[in-house]
N, C-alpha and C positions, 0 to 999 in steps of 0.2 A: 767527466773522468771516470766515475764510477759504473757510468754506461758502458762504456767504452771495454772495460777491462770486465765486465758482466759478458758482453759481447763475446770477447775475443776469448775469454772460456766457455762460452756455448759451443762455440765454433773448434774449439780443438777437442773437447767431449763428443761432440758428432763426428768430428773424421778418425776419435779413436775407439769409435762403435761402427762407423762407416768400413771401417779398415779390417774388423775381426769380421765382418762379415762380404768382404770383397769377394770372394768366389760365390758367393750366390747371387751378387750383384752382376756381376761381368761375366758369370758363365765360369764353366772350367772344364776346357778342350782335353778331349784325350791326346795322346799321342800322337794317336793316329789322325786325330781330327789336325792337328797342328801342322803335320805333314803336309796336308791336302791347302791350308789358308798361304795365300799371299802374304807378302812382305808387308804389306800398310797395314794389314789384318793382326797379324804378327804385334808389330811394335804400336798399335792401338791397346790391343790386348794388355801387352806389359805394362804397357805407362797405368793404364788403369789398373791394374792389379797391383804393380809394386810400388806405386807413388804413397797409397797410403798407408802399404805396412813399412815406408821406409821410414813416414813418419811417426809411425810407432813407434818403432824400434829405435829413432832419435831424444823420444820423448821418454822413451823406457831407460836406456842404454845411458843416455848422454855422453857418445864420442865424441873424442877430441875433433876429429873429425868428420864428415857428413860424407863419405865416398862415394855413396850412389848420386848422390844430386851435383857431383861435380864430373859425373859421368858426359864426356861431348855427344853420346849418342847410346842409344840402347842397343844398338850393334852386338856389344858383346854378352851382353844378356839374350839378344835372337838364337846365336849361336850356340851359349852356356845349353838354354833349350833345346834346341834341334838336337844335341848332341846328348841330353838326358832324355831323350825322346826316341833315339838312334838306338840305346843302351836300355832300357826300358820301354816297349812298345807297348806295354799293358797299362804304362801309367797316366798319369794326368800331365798336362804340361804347369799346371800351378807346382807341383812339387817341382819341378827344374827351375822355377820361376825364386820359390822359395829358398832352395841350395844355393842358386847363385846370389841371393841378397845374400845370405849366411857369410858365404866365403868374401863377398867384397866388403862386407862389414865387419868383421870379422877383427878385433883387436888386438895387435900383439899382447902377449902373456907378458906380464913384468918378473922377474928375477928376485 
């Protein structure tokens, strides 16, 4: 038992050192470079970039709900990109990548 839960915090301590350092691991495409990659290239790209700052940010945050991981498709994260890419051509595609976690994580304000 004591193994086990030894384990399973080694394991979420590396993916949230693995996670601040995701863009040196997977690269971080310019703009322009984004343009130029296919569609499997694309949503390669995001999965491994936002998969572990989303768990960060679950592990940080604790939302009621987990939005990105109930996502059916990273469709709309391709898009979010292309289109902060479209609007920005001097940038990096990781900042578009990061806006849209922001915005679909993003918790209404309580009153």
């Amino acid at each position: 038992m004591l193994i086990h839960l030894f384990t399973r915090l080694l394991l979420l301590s590396s993916l949230l050192t693995f996670s601040a350092n995701a863009q040196h691991l997977f690269g971080n495409p310019s703009c322009a470079d984004w343009h130029e990659w296919g569609a499997k290239e694309k949503l390669t790209w995001l999965n491994a970039y936002l998969v572990p700052l989303n768990l960060t940010n679950v592990a940080r945050k604790k939302p009621s709900v987990d939005t990105f991981s109930q996502l059916p498709s990273l469709d709309p994260a391709v898009s979010f990109v292309g289109g902060f890419c479209n609007s920005n051509p001097d940038a990096f595609a990781s900042v578009g990548a990061i806006r849209f976690l922001d915005e679909l994580t993003r918790e209404p304000r309580s009153k």
